[in-house]
Backbone as numpy.savetxt, mean C-alpha at the origin, in Angstrom:
# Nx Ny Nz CAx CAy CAz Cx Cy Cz
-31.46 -18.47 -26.79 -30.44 -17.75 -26.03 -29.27 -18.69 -25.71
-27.92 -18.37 -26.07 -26.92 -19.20 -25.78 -26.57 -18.89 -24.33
-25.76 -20.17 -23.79 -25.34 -20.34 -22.33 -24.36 -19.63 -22.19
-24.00 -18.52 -20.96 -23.30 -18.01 -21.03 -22.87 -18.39 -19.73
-21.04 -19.43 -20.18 -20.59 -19.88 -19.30 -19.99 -19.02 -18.53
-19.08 -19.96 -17.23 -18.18 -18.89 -16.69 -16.67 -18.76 -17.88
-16.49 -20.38 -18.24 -15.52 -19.79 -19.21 -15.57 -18.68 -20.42
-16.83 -18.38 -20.69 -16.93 -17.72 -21.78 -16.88 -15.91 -21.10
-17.40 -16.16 -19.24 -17.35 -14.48 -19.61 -15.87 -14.36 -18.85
-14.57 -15.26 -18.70 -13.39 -15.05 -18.24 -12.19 -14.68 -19.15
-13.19 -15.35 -20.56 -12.14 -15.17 -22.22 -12.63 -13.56 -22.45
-13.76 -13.77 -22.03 -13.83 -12.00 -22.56 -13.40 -11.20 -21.61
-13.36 -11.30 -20.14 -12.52 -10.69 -19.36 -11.16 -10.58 -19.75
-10.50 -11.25 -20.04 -8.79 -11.29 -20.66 -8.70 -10.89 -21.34
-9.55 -10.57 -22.49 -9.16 -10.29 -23.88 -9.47 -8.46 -23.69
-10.60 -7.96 -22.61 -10.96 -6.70 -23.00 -10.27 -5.78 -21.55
-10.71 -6.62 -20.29 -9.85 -6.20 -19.54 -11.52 -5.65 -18.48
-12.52 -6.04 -18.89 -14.01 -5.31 -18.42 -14.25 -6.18 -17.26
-14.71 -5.39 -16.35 -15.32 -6.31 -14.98 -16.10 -7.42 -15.60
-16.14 -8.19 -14.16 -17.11 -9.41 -14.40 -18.34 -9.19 -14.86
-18.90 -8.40 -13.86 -20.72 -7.94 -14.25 -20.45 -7.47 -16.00
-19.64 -6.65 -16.32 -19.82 -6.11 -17.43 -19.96 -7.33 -18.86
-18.80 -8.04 -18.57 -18.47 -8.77 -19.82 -19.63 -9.78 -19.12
-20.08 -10.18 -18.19 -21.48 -11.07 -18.88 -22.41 -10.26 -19.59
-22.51 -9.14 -18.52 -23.97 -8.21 -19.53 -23.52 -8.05 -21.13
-22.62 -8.11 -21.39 -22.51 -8.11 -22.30 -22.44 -9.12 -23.59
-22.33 -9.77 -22.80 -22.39 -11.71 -23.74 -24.07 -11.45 -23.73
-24.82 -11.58 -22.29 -26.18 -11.52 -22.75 -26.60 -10.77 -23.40
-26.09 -9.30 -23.66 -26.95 -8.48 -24.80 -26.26 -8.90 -26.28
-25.34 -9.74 -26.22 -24.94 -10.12 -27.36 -25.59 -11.66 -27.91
-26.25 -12.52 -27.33 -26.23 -14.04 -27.41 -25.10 -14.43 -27.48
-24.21 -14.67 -26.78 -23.32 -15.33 -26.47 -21.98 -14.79 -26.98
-22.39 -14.32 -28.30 -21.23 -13.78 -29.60 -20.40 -12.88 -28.74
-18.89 -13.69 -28.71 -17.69 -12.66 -28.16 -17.15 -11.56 -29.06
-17.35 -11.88 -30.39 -17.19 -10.64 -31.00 -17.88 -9.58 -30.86
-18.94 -10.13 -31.06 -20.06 -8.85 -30.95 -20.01 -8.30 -29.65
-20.17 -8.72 -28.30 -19.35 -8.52 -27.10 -18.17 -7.53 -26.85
-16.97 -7.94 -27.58 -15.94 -7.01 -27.70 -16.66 -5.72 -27.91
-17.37 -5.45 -29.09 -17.64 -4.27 -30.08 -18.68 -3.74 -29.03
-19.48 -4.27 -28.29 -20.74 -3.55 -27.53 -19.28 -3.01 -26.25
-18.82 -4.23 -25.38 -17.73 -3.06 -24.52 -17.08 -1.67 -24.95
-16.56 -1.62 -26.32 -15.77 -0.67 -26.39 -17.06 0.52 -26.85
-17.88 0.28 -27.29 -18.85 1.24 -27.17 -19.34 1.95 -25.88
-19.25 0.75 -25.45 -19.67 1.32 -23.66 -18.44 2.19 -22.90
-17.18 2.29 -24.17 -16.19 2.46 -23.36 -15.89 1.64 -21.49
-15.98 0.59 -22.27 -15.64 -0.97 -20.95 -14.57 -1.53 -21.17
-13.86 -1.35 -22.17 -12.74 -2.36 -22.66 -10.99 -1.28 -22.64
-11.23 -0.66 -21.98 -10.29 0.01 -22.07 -9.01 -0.53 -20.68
-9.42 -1.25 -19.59 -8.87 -1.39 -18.81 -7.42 -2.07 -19.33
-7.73 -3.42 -20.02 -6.49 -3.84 -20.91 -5.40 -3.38 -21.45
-5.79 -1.79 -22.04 -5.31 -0.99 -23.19 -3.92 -0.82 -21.95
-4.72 -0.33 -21.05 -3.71 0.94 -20.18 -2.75 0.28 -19.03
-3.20 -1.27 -18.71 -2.42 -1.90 -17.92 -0.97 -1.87 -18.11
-0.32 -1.51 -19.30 1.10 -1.43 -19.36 1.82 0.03 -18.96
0.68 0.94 -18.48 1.05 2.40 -18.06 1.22 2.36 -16.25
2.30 2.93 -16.05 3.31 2.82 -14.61 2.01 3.89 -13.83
1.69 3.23 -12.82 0.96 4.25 -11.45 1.55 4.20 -10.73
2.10 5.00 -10.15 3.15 5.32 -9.01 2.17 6.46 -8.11
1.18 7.10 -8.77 0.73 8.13 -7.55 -0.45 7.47 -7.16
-1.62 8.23 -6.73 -2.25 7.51 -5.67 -2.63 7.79 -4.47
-3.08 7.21 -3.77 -3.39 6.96 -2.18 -3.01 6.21 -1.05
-3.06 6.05 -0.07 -2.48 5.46 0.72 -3.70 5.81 1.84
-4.87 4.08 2.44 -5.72 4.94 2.93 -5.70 3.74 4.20
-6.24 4.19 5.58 -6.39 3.64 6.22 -7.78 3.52 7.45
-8.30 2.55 7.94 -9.17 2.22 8.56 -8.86 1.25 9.56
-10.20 1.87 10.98 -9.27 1.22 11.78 -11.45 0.56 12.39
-11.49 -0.35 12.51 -12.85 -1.19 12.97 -12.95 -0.59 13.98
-14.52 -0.58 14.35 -15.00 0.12 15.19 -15.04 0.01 16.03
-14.58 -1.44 16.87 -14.13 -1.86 18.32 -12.87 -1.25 18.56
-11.98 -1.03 17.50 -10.54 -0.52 17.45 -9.62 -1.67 18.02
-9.88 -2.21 17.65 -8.89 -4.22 17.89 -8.63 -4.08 16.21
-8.88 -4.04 15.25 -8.43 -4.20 14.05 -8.03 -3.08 13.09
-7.17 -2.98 12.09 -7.06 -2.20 11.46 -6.54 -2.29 10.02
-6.42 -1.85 9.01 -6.50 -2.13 7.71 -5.72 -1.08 6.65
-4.65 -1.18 6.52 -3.94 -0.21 5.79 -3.73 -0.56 3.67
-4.50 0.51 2.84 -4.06 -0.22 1.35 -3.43 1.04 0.76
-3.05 0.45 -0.26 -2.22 1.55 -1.30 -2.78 1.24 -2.48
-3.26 2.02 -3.04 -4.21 2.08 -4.39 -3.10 2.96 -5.36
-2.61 2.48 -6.45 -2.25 3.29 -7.08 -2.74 3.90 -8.78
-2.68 4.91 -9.10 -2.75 5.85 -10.30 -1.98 6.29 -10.64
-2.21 7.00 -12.16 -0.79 7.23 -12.81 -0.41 8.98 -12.45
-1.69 9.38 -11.82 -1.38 11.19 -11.70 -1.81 11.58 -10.20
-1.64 12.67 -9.91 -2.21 12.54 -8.57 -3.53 13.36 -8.93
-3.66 13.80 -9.84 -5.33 14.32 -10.75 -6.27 13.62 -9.89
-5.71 12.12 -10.17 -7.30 10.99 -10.21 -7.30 10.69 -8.92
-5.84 11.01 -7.87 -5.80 10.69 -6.50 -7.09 11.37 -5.87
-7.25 12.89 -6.73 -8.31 13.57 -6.20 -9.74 13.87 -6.39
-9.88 12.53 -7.02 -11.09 12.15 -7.60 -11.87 11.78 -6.99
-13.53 11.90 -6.40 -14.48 11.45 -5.68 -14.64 10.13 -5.87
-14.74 9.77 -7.04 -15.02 8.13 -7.65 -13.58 7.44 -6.57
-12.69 7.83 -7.09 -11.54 7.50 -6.56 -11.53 7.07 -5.36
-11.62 7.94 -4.71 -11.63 7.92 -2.83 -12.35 7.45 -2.41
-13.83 7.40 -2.77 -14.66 6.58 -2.35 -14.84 5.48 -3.04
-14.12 4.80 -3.91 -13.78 3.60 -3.87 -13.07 3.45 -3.23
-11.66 3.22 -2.84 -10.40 3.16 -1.81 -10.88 3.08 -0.65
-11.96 4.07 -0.17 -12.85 3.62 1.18 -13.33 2.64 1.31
-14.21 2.34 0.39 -14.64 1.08 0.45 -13.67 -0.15 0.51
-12.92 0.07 -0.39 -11.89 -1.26 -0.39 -10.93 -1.34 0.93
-10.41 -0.33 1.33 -10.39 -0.28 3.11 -10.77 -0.90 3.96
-11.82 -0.84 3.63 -12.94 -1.17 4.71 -13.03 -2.93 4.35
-13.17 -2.93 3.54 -13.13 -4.57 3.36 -12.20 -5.84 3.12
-10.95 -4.64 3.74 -9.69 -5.15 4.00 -9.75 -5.64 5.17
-10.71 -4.99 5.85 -10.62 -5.23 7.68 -11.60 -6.83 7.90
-11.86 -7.24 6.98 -12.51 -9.00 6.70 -11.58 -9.71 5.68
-10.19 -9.22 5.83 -9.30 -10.50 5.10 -8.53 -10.38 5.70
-7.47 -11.61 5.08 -6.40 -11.74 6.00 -5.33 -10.69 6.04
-5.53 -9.95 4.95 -4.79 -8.40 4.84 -3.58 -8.41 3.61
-3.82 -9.34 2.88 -2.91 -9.85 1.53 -3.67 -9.22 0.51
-2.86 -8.41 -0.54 -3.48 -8.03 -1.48 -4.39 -9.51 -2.83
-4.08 -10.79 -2.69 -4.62 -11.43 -3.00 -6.08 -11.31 -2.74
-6.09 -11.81 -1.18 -7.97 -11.96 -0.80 -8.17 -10.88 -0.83
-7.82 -9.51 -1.29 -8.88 -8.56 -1.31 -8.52 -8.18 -2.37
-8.22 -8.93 -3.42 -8.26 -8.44 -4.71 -9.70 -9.45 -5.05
-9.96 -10.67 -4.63 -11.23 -11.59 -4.59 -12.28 -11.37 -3.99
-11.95 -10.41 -3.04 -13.25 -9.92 -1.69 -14.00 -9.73 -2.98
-15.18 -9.24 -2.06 -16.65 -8.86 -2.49 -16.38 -7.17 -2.97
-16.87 -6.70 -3.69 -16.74 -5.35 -4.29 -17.65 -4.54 -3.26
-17.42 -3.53 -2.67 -17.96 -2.82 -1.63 -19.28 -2.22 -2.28
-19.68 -2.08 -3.96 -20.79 -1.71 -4.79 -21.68 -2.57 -5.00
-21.15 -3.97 -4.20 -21.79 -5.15 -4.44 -22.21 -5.98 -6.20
-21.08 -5.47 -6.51 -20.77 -5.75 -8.31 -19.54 -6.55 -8.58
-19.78 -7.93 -8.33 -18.30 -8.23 -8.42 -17.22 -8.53 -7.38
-15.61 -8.29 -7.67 -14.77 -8.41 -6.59 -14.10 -7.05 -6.36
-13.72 -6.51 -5.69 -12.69 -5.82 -6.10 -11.62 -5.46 -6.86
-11.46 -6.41 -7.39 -10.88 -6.72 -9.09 -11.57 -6.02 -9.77
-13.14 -6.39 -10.12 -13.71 -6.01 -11.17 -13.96 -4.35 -11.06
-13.70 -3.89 -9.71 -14.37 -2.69 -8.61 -13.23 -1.57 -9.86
-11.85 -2.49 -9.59 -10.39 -1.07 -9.54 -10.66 -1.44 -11.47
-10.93 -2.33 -12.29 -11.35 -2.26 -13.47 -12.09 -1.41 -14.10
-13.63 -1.78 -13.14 -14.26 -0.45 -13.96 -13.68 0.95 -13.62
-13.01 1.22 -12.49 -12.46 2.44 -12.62 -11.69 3.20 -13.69
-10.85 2.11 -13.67 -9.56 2.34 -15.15 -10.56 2.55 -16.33
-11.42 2.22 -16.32 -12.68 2.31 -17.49 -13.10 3.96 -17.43
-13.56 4.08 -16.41 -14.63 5.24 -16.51 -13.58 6.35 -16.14
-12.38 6.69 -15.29 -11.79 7.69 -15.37 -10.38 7.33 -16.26
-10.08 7.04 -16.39 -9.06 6.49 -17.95 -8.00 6.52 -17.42
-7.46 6.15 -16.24 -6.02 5.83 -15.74 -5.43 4.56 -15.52
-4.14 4.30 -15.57 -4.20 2.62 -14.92 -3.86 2.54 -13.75
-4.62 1.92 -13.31 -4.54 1.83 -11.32 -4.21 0.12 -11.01
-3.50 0.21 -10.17 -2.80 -0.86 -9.31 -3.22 -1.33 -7.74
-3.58 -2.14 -7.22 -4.00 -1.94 -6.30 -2.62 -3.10 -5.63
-1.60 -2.03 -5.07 -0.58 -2.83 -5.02 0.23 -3.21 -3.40
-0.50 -2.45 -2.62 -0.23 -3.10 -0.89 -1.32 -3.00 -0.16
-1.57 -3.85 0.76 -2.30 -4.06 1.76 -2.25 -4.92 3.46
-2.64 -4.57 4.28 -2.09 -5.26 5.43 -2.95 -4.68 6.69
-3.22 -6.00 7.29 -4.19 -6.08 8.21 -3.23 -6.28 9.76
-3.90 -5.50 10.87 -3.29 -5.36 12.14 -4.64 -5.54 13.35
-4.17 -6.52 14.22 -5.28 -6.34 15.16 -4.39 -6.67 16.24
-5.27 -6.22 17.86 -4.45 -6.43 19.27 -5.64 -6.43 19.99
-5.68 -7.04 21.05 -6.17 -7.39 22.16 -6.60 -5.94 22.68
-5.19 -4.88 22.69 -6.17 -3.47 23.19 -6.50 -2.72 21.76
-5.57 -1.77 21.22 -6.20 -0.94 20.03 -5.16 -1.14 18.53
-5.77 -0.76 17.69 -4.85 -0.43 16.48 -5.36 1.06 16.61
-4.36 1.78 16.23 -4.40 3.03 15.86 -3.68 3.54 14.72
-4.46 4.46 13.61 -3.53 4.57 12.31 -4.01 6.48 12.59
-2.62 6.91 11.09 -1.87 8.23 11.30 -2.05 8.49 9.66
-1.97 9.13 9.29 -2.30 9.83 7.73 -1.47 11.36 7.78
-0.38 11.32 7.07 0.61 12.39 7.29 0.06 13.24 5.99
-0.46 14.13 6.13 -0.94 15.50 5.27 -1.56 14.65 4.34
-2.89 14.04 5.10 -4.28 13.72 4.34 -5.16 14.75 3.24
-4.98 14.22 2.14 -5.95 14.20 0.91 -7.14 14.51 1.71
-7.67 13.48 2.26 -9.23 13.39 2.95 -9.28 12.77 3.92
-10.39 12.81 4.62 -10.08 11.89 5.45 -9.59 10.63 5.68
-8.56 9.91 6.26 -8.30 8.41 6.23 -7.26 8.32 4.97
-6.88 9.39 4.15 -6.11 9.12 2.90 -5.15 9.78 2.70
-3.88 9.58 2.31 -2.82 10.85 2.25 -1.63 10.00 1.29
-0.83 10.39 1.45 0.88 9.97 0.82 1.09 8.98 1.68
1.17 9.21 2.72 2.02 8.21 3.74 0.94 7.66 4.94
1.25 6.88 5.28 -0.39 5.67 6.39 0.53 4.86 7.19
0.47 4.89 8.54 0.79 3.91 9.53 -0.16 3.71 10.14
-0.24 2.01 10.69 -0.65 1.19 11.80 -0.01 1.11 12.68
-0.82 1.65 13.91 0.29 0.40 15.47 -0.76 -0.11 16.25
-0.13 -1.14 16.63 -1.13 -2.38 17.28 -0.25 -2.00 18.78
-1.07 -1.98 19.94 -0.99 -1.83 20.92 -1.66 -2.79 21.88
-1.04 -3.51 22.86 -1.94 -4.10 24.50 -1.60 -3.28 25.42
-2.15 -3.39 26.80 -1.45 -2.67 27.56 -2.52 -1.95 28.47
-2.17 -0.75 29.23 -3.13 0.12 29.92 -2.99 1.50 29.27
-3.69 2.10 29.51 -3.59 4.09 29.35 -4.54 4.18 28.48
-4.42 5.41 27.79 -5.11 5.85 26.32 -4.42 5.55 25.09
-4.54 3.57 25.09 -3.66 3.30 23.93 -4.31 4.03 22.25
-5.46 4.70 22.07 -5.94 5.29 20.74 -4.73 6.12 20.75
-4.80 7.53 21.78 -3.70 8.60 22.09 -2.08 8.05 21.68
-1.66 7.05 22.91 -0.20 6.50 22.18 0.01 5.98 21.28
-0.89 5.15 20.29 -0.89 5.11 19.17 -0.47 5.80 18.39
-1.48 6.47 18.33 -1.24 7.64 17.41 -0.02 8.60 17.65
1.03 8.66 18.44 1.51 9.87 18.83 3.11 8.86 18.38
3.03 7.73 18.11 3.55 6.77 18.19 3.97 6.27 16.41
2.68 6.35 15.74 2.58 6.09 14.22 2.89 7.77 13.71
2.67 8.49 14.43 3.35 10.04 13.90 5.03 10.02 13.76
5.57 9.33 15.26 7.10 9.07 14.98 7.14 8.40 14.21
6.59 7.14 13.62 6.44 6.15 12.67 6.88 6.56 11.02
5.88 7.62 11.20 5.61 8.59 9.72 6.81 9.68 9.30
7.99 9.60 10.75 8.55 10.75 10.84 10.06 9.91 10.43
10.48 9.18 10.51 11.73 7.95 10.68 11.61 6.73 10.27
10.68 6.62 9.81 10.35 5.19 8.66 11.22 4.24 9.38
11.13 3.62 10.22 11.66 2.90 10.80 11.76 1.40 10.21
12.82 0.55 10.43 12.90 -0.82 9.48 12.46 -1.79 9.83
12.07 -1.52 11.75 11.75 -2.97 12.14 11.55 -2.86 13.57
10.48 -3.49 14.21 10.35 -2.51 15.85 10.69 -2.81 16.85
11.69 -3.78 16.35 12.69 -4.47 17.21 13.90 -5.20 16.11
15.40 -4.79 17.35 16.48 -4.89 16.67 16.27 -7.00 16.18
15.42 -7.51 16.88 15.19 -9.32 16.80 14.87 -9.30 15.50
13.49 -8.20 14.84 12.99 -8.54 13.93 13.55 -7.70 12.65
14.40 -7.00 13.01 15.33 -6.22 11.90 15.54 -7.65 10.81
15.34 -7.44 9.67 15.94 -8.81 8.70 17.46 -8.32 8.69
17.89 -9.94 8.63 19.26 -10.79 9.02 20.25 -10.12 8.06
19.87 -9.79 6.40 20.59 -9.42 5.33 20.51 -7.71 5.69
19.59 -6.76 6.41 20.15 -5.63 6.01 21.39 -5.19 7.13
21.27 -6.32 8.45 22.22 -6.35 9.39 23.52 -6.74 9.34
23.66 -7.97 8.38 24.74 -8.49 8.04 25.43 -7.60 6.73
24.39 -6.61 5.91 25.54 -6.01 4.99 25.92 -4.70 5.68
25.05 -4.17 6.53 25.49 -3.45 7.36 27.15 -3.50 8.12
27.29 -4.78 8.98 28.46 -4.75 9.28 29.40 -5.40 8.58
29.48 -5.78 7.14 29.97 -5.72 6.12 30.74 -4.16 5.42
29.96 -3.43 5.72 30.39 -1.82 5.13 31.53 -1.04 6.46
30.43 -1.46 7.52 31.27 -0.56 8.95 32.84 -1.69 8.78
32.85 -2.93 8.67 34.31 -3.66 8.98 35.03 -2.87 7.65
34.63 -3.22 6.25 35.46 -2.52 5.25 35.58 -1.19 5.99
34.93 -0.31 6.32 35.53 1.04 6.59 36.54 0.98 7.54
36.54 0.48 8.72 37.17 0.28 9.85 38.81 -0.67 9.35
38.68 -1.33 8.63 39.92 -1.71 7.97 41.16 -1.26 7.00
40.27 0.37 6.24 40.72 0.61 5.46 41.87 2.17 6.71
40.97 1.77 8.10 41.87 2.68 8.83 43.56 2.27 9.70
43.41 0.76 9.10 44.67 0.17 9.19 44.69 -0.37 11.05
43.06 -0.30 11.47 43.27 -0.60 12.86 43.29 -2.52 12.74
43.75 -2.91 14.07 43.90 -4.27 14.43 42.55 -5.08 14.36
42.38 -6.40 13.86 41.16 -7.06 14.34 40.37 -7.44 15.44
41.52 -6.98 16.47 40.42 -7.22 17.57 39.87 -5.84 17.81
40.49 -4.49 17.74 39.96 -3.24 17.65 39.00 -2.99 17.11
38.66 -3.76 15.88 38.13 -3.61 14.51 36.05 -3.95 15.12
36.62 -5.34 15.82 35.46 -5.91 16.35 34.78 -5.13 17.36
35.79 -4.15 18.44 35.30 -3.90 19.23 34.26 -2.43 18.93
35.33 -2.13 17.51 34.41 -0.61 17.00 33.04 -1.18 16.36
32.86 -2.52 15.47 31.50 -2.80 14.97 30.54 -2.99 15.77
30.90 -3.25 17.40 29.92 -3.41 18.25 29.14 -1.78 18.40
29.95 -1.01 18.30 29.53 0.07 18.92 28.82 1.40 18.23
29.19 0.64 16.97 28.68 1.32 15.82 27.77 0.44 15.39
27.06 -0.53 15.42 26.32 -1.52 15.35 24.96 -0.87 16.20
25.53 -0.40 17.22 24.16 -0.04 18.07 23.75 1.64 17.78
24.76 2.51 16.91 24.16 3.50 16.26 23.54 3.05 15.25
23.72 2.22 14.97 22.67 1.91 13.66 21.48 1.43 14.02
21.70 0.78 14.91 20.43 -0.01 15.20 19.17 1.63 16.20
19.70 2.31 16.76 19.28 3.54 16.85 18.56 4.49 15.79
19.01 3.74 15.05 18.61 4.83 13.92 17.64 3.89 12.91
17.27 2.53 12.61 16.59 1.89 12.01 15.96 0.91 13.03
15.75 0.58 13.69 15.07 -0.33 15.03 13.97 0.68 16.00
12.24 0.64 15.42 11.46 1.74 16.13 11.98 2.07 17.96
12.04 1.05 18.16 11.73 0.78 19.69 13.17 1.30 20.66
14.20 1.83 19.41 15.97 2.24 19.80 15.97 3.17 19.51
14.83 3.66 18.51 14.88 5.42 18.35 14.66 6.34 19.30
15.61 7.81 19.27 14.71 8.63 20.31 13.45 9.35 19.72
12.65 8.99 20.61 11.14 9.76 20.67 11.17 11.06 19.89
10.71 11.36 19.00 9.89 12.75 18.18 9.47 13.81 19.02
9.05 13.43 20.05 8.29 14.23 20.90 9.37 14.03 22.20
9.98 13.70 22.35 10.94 13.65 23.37 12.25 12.66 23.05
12.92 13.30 22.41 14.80 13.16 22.25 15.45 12.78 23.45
14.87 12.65 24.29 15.48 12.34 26.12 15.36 11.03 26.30
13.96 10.75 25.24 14.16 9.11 25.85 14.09 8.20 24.43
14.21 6.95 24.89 13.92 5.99 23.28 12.00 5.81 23.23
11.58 5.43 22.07 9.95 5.33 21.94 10.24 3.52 22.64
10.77 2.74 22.85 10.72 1.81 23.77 10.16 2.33 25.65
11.11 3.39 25.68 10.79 3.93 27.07 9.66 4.67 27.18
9.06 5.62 26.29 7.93 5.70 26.52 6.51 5.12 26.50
6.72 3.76 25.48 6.11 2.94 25.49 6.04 2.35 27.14
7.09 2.02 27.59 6.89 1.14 28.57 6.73 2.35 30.22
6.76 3.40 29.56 6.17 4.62 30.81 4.52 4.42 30.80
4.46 4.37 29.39 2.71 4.70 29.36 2.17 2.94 29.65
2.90 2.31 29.76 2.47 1.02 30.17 1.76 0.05 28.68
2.10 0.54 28.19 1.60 0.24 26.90 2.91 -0.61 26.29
1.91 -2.07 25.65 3.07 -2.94 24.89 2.98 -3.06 22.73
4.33 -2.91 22.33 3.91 -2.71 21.07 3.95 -4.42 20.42
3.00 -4.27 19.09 2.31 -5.47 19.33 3.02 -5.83 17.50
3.09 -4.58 17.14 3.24 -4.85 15.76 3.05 -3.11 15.15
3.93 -2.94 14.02 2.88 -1.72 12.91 3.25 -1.72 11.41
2.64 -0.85 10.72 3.09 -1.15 9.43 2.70 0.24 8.79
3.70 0.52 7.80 3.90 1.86 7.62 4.09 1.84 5.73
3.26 2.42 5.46 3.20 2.75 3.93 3.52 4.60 3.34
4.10 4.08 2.61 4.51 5.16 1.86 4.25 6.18 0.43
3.82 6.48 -0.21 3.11 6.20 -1.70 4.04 6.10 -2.31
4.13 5.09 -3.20 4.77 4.93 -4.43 6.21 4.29 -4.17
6.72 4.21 -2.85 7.50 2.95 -2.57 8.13 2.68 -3.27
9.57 2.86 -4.06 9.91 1.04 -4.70 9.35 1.16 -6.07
8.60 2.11 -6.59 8.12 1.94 -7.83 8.93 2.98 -8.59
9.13 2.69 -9.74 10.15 3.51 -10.77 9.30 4.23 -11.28
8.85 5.40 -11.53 8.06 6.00 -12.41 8.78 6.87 -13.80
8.24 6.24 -14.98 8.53 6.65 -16.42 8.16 7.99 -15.91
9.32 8.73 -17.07 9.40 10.23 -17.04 9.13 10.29 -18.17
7.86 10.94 -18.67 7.65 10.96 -20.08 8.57 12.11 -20.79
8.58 12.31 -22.10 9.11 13.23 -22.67 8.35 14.38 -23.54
8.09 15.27 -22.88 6.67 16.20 -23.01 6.53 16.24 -24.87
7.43 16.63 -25.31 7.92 17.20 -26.64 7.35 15.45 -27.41
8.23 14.51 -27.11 7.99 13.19 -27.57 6.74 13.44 -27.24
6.25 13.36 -27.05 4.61 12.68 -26.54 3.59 13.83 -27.62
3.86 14.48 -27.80 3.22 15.91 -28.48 3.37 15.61 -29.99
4.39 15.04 -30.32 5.17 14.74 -31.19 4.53 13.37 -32.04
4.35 12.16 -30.97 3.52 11.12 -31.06 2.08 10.91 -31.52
1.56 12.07 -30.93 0.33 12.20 -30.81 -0.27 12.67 -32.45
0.98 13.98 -33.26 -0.09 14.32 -34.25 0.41 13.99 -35.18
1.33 12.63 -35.31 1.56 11.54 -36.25 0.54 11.16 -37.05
0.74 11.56 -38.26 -0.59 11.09 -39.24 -1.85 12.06 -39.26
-1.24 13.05 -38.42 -3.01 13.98 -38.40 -2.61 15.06 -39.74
């Protein structure tokens, strides 16, 4: 029986694209032989993960978990190429699992692409692999982020798939007194409602502020007013903006009377941090061409 190193089952990982467990079992039912290896994966239909990695997932899930003390919480975005496979059992209950074992890292899609596989097979790497294997999509496992506070995290799922899973997922980390689960939540609903940029005007980043009053001065100049006028209008229009992208300057969802700063600090409750996902974010999704693709397909038949 040949030794079957780690380098030998990492060349066959690269080359086929098959979880860890798989491409050893498969060196061992092969003696070592990577060819023969290759040819037993694709029989097993195992080697397909490779094929499909160059296909765009933009749909997906967006799932969240919050530990059972409710001090921690764990938000990921799993993505697929249809929302078909979003509604897939295999699917979801993987994503649960990987959730869940977000809430033991530091909340970087790195360490929980290395965590332990919730099937106890592997990492989670090898977990979202065999998936792409057995339901034939290419999946991404492309945000993740961990939240904890002294009193609660509380997360929100805006027109949930299933439980804990939907399009859109916020965290808020809360200290404080009251029924911080309740303001939480009532809190990551405004969250879900105004995508807010930053939950304080301090932590707003420096570049979307500075091109901001970059646009308001060009406008304000092109009205032929004076520079000191000019300055006094960016102040003031500076703080409608910041109203409108700064959580804690917005008015309340549930009450337009006040800012979610003031009700925060009615309910005695301090915000600690949150984080708000979206599906598909930022990702370009290929528009196939139905006709092309039909077209492609019975080439040579």
């Amino acid at each position: 029986m040949a030794e079957i190193t780690a380098a030998l089952v990492k060349a066959l990982r690269e080359k086929t694209g098959a979880g860890m467990m798989d491409a050893k079992k498969a060196l061992v039912e092969n003696n070592g032989d990577e060819a023969a290896a290759v040819d037993w994966l694709r029989a097993k239909g195992l080697s397909k993960a490779a094929k499909k990695s160059g296909r765009t997932a933009a749909d997906g899930l967006v799932s969240v978990q919050v530990s059972e003390d409710g001090k921690t919480g764990a938000i990921v975005e799993l993505n697929a190429e249809t929302d078909f496979v979003a509604r897939n059992e295999k699917f979801q209950t993987a994503l649960a699992g990987i959730t869940k074992a977000a809430l033991d890292t530091d909340g970087s899609v790195e360490a929980l692409s290395s965590a332990g596989s919730p099937d106890g097979e592997g990492t989670v790497d090898d977990l979202i692999k065999r998936l792409i294997a057995t339901i034939g999509e290419n999946m991404t496992l492309r945000r993740s982020a961990k939240l904890t506070a002294d009193g609660k995290v509380a997360s929100y799922i805006h027109n949930a798939e299933t439980a804990g899973m939907g399009k859109v997922g916020v965290l808020v980390a809360l200290d404080g007194s009251g029924d911080l689960e309740d303001i939480g939540r009532k809190v990551a609903m405004h969250i879900a409602a105004t995508s807010p940029a930053a939950a304080t005007t301090d932590e707003l980043d420096p570049a979307i502020v500075e091109a901001e009053k970059r646009v308001l001065t060009e406008q304000a100049r092109e009205s032929g007013k004076p520079d000191n006028v000019i300055e006094k209008m960016i102040v003031g229009r500076m703080q409608k903006f910041y109203k409108e992208v700064v959580l804690v300057e917005q008015p309340f969802v549930m009450n337009p009377d006040q800012t979610v700063g003031k009700f925060l600090e009615e309910q005695g409750a301090t915000l600690k941090g949150f984080v708000h996902f979206k599906l598909g974010e930022g990702v370009e999704k290929e528009e196939d061409n139905f006709a092309d693709e039909v077209a492609s397909m019975t080439k040579g038949s």
